[in-house]
C-alpha positions in Angstrom: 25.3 -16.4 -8.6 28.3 -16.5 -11.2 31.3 -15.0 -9.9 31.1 -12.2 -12.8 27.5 -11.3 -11.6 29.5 -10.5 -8.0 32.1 -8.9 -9.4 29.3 -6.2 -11.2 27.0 -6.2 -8.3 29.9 -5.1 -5.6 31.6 -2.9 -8.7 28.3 -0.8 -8.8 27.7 -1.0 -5.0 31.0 0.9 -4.7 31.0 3.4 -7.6 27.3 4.3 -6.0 28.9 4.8 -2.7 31.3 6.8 -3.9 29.2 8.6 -6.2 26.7 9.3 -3.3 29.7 10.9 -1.4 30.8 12.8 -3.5 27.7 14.6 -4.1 26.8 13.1 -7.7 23.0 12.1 -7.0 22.3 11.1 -10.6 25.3 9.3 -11.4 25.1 7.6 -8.0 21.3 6.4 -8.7 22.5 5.0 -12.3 25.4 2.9 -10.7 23.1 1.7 -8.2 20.4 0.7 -10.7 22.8 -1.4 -12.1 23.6 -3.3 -9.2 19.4 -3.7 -8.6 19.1 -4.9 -11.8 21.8 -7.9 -11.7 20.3 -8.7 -8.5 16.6 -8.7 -10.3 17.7 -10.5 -13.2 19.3 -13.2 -10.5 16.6 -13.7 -8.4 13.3 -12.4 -10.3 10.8 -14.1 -7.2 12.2 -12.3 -4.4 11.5 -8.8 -6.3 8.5 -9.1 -7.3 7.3 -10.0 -3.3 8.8 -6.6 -3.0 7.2 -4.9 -5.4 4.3 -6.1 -4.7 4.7 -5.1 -0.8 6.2 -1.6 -2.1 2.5 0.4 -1.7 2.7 -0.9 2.2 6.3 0.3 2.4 5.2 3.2 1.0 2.0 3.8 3.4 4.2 3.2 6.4 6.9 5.5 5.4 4.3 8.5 4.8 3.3 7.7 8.4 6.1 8.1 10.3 7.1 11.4 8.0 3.7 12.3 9.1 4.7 11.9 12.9 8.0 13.6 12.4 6.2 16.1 10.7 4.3 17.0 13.9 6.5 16.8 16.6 8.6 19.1 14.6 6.0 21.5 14.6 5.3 20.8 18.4 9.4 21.6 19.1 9.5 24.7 16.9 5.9 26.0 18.7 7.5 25.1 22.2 11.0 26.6 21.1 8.9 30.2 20.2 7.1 30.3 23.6 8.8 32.4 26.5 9.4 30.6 29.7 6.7 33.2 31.1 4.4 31.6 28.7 5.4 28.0 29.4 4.8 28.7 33.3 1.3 29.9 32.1 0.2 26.7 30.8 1.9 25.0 33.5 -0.5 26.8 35.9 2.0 28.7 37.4 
């Protein structure tokens, strides 16, 4: 990679970082975009393997949101229950 290419792709890094930081989603997103698209423009065969593994990515991600969905709701029931009621279903 030229040493210009670098310089752009570690430039945008940053100001996305920052960005991020300080609370300036949209701005952060564009100045990371750039960055992904030097990088795509460099090497055009390792993204399109990723995009074409994005919809397992995707399926995998929903799956553990999913899980973290439900013991969530498993914490919050337990959290409402009395410690008479938690004897209860312990038999006691």
């Amino acid at each position: 990679m030229e040493s210009w290419k670098k310089a752009v792709v570690a430039a945008s890094v940053g100001a996305a970082t920052v960005l991020f930081l300080k609370r300036r989603n949209a701005a952060g997103v564009l100045a990371g975009g750039v960055a992904l698209a030097v990088l795509a423009a460099e090497y055009p065969e390792k993204f399109e393997n990723v995009r074409k593994q994005l919809p397992d990515y995707f399926d995998r991600g929903m799956q553990v949101m999913e899980m973290a969905a439900r013991a969530g709701k498993r914490i919050t029931e337990a959290a409402g229950q009395s410690a008479m009621d938690v004897w209860e279903e312990f038999g006691g």
